[in-house]
C-alpha positions in Angstrom: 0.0 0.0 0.0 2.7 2.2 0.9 4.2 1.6 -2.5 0.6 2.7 -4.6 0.8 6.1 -2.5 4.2 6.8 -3.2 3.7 5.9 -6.7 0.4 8.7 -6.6 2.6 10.9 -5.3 5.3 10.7 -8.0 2.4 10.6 -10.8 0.5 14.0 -9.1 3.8 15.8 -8.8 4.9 15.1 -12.5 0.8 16.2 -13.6 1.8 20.0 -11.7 4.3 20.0 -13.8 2.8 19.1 -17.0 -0.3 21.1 -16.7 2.0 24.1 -15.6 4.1 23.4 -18.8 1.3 23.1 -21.0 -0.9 25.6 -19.9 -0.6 27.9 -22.2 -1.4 25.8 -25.0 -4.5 24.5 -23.3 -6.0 28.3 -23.4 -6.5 28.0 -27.0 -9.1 26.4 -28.4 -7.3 25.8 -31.3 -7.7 21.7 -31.2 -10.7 20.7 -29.6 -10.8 16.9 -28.9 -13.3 14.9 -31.0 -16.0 13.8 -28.1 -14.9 16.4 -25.6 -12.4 16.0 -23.1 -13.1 13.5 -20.5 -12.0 15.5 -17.8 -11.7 19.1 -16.9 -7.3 19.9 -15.8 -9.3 20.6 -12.2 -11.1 17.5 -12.3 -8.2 15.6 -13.4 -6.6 16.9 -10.5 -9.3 15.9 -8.0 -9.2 12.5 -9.4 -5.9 11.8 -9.0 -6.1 12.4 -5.4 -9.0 10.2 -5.0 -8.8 7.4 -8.2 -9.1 3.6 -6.2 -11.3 1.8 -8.7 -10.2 0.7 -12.3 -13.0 2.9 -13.6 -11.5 5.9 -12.4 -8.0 5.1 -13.3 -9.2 4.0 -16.9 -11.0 7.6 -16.9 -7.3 9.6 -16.0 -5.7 7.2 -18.5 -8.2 8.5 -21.4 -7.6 11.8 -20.1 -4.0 11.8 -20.1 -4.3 10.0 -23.7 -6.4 13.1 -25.1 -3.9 15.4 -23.7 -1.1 13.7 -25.5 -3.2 13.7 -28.5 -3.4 17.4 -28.6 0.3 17.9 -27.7 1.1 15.8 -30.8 -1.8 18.2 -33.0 0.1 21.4 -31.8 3.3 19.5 -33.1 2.2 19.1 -36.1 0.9 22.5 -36.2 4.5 23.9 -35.2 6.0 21.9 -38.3 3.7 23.3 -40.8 4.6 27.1 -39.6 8.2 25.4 -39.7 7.6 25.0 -43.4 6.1 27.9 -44.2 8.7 29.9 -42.7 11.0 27.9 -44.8 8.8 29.0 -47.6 9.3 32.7 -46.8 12.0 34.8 -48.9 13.7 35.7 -45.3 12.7 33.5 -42.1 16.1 34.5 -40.8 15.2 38.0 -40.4 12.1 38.1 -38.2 13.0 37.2 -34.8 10.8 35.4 -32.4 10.6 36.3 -28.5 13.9 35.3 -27.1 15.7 36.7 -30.2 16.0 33.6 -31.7 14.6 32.7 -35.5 11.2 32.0 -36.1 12.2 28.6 -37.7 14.5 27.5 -34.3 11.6 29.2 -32.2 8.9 26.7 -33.8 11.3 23.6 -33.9 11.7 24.2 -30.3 8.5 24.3 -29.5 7.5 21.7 -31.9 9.9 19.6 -30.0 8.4 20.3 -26.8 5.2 19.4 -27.7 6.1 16.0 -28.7 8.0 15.3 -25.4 4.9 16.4 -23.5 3.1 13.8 -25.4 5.6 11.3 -24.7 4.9 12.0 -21.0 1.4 12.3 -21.1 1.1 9.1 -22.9 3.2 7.7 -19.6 1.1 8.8 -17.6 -2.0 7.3 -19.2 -0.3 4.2 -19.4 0.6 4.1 -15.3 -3.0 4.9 -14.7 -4.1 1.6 -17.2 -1.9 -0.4 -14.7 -3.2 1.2 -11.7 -6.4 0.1 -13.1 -5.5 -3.3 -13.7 -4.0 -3.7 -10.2 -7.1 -2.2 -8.9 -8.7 -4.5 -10.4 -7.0 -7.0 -8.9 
């Protein structure tokens, strides 16, 4: 038992930072999901402190998989400005915040967004075995 809170711990302290990260990107509404999103950020976060059945892990892990899903569409969305910049007679020359080229500024973020992705697709994952050992 002491091992499933520790492990909650870990798994709540890694969503602060995610949702911290990401939250930005989360004010648009720029990618909504295609039935809604399962969960709300705040009642992701009441879950987490409270998820015992496999129900309600399988309903984080959904929610953590819909997050990853639109870390991977603002990717995708970074690459295409990426290219379009590249299509521009002189990227080079506007500057993004930071100072930094528009084209390094997207691929940075680009590359951010798939990491967050990565992460939130971890996270959906732990709660799917959380749900089988509940389960259990």
């Amino acid at each position: 038992m002491k091992s499933r809170s520790i492990k909650m711990a870990v798994l709540s302290g890694m969503l602060a930072l995610f949702v911290a990260a990401a939250l930005p990107s989360w004010a648009s509404d720029s990618h909504q999901m295609k039935n809604g999103p399962t969960l709300t950020t705040k009642e992701a976060k009441a879950l987490i402190e409270t998820a015992k059945t496999p129900k309600e892990h399988l309903k984080l892990a959904q929610y953590f998989s819909q997050q990853a899903d639109q870390s991977e569409a603002e990717a995708k969305d970074h690459d295409e400005m990426i290219e379009a910049y590249r299509r521009n007679s002189a990227p080079q020359a506007i500057k993004a915040p930071g100072g930094v080229g528009t084209i390094q500024h997207c691929e940075f973020l680009a590359k951010s967004d798939r990491e967050m992705a990565k992460a939130f697709r971890e996270m959906a994952a732990a709660h799917e075995e959380m749900a089988k050992e509940a389960a259990k």
